[in-house]
C-alpha positions in Angstrom: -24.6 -7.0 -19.6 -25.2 -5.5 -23.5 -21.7 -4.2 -25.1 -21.8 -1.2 -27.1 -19.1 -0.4 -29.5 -18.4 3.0 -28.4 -20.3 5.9 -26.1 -21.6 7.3 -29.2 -24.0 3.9 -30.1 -25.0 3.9 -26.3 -26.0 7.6 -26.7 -28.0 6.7 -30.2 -29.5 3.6 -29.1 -31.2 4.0 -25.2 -30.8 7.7 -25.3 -30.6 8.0 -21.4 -32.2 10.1 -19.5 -29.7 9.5 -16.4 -26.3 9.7 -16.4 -24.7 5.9 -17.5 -21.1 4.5 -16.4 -19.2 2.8 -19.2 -17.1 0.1 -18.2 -13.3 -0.9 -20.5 -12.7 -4.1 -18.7 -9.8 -4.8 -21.6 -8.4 -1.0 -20.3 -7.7 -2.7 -16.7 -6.5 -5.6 -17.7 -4.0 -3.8 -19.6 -2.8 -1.8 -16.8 -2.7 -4.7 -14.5 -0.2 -6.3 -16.9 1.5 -3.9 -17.5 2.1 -2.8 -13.7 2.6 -6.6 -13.2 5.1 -7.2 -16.2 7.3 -3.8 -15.7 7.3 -2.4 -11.8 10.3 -4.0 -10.3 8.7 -5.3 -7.6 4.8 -6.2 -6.3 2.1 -3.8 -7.3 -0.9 -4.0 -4.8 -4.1 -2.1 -5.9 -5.5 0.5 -3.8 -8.9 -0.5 -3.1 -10.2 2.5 -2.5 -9.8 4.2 -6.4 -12.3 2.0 -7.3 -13.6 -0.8 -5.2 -15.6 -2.9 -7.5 -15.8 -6.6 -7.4 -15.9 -6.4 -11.2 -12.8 -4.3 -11.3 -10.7 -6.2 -8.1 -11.5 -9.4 -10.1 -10.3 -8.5 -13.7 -6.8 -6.7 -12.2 -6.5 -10.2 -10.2 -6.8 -11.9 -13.4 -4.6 -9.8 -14.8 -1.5 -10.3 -12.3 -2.3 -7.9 -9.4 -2.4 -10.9 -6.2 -1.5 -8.0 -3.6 -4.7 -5.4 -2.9 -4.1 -2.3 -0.4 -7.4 -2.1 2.2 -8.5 0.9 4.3 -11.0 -0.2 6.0 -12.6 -3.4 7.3 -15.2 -3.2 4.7 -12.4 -3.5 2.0 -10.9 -6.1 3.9 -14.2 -7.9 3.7 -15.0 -7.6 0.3 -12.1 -7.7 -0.9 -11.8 -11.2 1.0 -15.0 -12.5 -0.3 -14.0 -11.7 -3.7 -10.7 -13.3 -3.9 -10.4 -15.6 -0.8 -6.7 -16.0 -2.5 -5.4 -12.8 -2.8 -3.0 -11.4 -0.1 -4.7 -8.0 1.4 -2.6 -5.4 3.9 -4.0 -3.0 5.7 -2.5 0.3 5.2 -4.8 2.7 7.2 -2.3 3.7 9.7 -5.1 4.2 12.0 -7.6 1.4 12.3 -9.6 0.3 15.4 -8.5 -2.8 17.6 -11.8 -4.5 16.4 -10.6 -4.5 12.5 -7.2 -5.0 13.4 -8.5 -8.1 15.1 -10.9 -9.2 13.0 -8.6 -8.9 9.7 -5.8 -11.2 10.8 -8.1 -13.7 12.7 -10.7 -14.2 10.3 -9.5 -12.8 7.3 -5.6 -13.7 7.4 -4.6 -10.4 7.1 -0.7 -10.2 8.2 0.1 -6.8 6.3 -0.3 -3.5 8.4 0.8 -0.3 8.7 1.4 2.1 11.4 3.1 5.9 12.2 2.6 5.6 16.2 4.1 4.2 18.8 0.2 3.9 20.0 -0.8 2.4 17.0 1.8 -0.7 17.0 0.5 -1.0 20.6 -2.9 -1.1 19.6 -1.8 -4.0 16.4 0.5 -6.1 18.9 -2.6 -6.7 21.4 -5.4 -7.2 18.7 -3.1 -9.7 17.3 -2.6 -11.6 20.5 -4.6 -14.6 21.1 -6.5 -16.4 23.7 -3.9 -17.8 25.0 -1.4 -14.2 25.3 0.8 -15.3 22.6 1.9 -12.8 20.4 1.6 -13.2 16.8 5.0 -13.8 15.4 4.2 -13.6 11.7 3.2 -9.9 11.2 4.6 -7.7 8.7 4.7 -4.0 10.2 5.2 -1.6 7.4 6.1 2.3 9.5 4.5 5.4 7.0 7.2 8.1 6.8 6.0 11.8 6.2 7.0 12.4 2.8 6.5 16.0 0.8 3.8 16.0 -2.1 5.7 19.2 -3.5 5.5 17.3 -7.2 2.0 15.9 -6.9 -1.2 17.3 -7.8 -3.2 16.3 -4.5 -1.1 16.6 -1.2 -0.8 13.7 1.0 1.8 15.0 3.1 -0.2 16.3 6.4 -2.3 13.4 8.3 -0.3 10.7 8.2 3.6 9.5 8.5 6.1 9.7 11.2 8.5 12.7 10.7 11.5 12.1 10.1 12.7 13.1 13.3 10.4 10.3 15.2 11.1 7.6 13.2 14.3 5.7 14.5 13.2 4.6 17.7 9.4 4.2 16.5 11.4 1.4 13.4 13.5 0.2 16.3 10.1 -0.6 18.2 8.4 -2.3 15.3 10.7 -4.4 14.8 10.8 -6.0 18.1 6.8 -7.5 17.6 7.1 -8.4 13.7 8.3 -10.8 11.3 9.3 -8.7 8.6 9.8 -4.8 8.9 8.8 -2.3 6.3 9.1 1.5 5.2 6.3 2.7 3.7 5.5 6.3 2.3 2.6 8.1 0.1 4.0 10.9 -2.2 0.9 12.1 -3.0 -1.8 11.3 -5.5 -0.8 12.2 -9.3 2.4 12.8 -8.6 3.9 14.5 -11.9 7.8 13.9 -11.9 9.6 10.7 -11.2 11.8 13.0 -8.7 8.6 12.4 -6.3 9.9 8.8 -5.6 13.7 9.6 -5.8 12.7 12.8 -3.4 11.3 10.2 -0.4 12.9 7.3 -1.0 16.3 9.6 0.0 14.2 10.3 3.2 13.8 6.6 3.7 17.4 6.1 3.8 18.2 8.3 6.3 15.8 6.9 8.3 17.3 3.6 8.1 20.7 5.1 8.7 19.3 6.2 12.1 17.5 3.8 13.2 20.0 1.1 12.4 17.7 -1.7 11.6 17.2 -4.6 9.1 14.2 -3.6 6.7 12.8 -6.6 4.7 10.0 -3.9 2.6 10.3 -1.1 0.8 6.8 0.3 0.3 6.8 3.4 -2.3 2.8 3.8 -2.2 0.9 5.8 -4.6 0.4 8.4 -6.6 1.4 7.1 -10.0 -0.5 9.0 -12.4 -2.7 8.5 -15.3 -3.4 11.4 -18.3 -5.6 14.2 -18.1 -6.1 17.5 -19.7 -3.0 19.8 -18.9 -2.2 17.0 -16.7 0.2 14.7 -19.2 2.9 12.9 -16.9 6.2 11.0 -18.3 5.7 7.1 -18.8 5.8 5.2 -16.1 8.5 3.5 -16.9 10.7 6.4 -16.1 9.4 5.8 -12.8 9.5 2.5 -12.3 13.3 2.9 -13.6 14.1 5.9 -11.3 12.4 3.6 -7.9 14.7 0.7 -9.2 17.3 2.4 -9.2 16.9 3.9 -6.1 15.4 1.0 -4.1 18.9 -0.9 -4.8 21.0 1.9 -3.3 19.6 1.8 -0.1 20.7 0.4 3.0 18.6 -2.9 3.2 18.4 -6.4 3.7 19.6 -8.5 0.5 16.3 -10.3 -0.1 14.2 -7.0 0.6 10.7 -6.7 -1.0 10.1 -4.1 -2.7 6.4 -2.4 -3.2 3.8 0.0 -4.5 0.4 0.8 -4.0 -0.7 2.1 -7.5 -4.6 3.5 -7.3 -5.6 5.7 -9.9 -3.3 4.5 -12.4 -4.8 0.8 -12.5 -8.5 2.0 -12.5 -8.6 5.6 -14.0 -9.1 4.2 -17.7 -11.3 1.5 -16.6 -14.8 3.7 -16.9 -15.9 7.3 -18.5 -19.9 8.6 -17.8 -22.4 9.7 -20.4 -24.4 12.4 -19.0 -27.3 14.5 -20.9 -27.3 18.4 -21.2 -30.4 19.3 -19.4 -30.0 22.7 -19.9 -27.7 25.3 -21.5 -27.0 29.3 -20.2 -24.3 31.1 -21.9 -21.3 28.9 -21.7 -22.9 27.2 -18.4 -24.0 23.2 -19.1 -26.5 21.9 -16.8 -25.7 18.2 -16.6 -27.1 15.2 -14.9 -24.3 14.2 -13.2 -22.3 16.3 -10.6 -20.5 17.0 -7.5 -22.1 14.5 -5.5 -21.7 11.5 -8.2 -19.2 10.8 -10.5 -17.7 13.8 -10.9 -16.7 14.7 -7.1 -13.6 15.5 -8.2 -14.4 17.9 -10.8 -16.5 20.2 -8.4 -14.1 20.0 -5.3 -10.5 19.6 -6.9 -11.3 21.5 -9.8 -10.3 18.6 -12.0 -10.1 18.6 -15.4 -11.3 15.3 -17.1 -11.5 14.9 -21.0 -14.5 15.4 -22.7 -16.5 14.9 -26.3 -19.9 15.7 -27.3 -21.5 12.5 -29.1 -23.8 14.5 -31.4 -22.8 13.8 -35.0 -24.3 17.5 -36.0 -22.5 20.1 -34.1 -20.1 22.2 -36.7 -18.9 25.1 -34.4 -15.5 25.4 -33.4 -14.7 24.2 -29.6 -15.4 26.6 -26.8 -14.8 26.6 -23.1 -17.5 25.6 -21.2 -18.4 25.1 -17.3 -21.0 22.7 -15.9 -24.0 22.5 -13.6 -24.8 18.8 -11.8 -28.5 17.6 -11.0 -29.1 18.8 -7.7 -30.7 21.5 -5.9 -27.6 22.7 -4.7 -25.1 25.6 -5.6 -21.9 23.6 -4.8 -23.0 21.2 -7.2 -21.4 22.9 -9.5 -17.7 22.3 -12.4 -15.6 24.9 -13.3 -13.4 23.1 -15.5 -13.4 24.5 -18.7 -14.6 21.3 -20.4 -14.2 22.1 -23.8 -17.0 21.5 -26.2 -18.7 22.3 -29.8 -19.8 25.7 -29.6 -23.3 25.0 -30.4 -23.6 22.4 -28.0 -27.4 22.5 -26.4 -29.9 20.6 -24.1 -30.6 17.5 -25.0 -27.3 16.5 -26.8 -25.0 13.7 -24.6 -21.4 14.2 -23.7 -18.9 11.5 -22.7 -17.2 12.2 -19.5 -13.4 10.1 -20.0 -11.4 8.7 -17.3 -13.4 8.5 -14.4 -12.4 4.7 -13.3 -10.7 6.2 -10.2 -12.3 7.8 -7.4 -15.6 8.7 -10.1 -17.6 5.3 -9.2 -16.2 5.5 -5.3 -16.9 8.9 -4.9 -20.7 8.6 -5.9 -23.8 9.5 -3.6 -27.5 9.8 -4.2 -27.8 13.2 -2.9 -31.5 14.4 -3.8 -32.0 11.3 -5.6 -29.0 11.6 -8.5 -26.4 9.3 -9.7 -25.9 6.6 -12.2 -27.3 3.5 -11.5 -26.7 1.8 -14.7 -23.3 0.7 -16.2 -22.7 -1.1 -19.6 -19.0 -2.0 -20.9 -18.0 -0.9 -24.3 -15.3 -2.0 -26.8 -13.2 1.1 -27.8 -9.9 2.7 -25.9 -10.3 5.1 -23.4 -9.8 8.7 -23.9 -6.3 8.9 -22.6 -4.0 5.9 -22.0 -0.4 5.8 -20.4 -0.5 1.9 -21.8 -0.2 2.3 -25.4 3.6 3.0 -25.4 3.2 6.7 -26.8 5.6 9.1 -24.4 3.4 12.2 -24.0 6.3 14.3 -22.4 10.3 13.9 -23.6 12.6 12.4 -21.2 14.3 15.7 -20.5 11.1 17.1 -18.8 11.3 14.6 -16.0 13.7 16.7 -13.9 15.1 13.4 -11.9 18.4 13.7 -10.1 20.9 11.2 -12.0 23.4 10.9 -8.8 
């Protein structure tokens, strides 16, 4: 694969006519240490942010061994790609088949559940010929959990309330190994109080339920920088979940997890796409709703952006954007903001689309980047370099 420097010499020197993914391989691996070096426990990746083999394998080298799978298909790849690495499946709602097929051929020990059905469902799957139960299963119960400080809500289709969840723990715990709390706070969740919030719910469901738990599994939603999106380092949450973890009611050599997504991928890649056409303050793009920038059209998310013409003089204005394809919803509110006297034919670089931008893609009426070169420069936004983006006092965390 041919490195460029920067977006800009990609732009100069194949001027694209489709929309190209660049790849930061040293931006992963920077996360991945640094997730690996500072969380107080094991990080496991969230395949599906971004599920490439290129990607699984540099975070692996990197210090991530534990990788959260959704779906068969993850567990599969994932398997094939690092026939080491320890994978749990953390779909609270698979089919017997998968459940079946991940621990017998894919030695998949790790799952999750929120129904009494569903640990049913795991308990047979993992029986074998014989009608001997599997004895070496870690059962991990999701607890609902409010999404009130994240950006995208989590909070409705999965997770036991907390009502439900003492005798459904006291259940688990009869068929597995090791028992385990697990919870999802939302994705980009914007205060450390997100954590502190849920992991006070796990406790009482502990209290309740009166049960040894082995895992602590605090999930996702860790968050990387966008525009008007700039969270506190992650150290103040890895510092408030510490904290936190060690106050609760558990067993003495209790594990405790995470299931970081965005935040180990999201400064892996950016897209350069061409300005097909211009009208008003309207960009027509070649990338869209059903590509990369999914997220942009349906979530209204902002991602940073730069124009990688060298003339353009005007001051910045607010612009929105059209994709490629024939239809209406393919279209970006943003505001992206731009040279004024941006116009067709000049490239812009789309930053911080490593999670969710290369899962999320399609090729709806033929679209979608099919070409992906790495290049050397940082991203354009990084929680890694050690530069706090919002003071200490802005992460409204209870101190009891």
């Amino acid at each position: 694969m041919h490195n460029f420097p920067d977006a800009r010499a990609l732009a100069r020197t194949l001027s694209p006519d489709d929309a190209v993914i660049l790849n930061r391989p040293h931006a992963a691996a920077r996360a991945a240490k640094f997730f690996a070096q500072k969380f107080p426990g094991t990080a496991m990746y969230a395949v599906k942010a971004n599920p490439s083999p290129d990607l699984i394998r540099i975070l692996w080298d990197n210090g991530i061994t534990h990788y959260d799978v959704a779906s068969i298909g993850e567990v599969r790849m994932v398997r094939e790609t690092l026939p080491q690495a320890k994978l749990c499946f953390m779909h609270p709602v698979k089919t017997a088949g998968a459940i079946r097929e991940a621990y017998f051929q894919h030695g998949v020990k790790t799952f999750s559940l929120d129904t009494p059905e569903e640990l049913a469902k795991i308990v047979e799957a993992t029986t074998n010929e014989a009608g001997e139960a599997a004895t070496d299963l870690q059962l991990l119960v999701r607890l609902r959990v409010s999404s009130e400080h994240s950006e995208l809500s989590l909070a409705a289709k999965f997770g036991v309330d907390l009502a439900d969840a003492a005798p459904l723990l006291q259940a688990t715990r009869q068929h597995c190994d090791a028992l385990g709390i697990c919870f999802h706070v939302g994705s980009q969740a914007m205060t450390p109080f997100a954590y502190v919030q849920a992991l006070e719910r796990v406790r009482a469901a502990i209290a309740e339920a009166a049960v040894t738990v082995d895992i602590v599994d605090v999930g996702g939603g860790f968050p990387s920088s966008y525009p008007g999106m700039e969270p506190p380092p992650l150290e103040d949450y890895f510092a408030q979940i510490h904290r936190h973890f060690e106050m609760l009611p558990i067993s003495y050599s209790a594990e405790l997890w995470a299931e970081p997504g965005r935040a180990l991928c999201a400064e892996y890649s950016s897209i350069v796409v061409k300005v097909e056409k211009r009208r008003g303050d309207e960009l027509y793009i070649n990338d869209g709703a059903y590509g990369a920038l999914f997220d942009a059209a349906h979530v209204d998310w902002r991602f940073p952006v730069r124009a990688l013409e060298d003339d353009l003089s005007q001051p910045d204005a607010d612009f929105a954007f059209y994709g490629p394809t024939c239809d209406d919803a393919d279209y970006m509110k943003g505001p992206f903001v731009l040279p004024a006297d941006i116009q067709a034919g000049d490239y812009i670089e789309i930053g911080m689309l490593g999670a969710y931008g290369a899962a999320m893609q399609t090729r709806f009426n033929g679209f979608g980047a099919t070409r992906a070169f790495v290049v050397e420069d940082e991203p354009m936004a990084s929680l890694y370099r050690g530069d706090r983006v919002r003071p200490a006092s802005d992460n409204v965390v209870s101190l009891r």
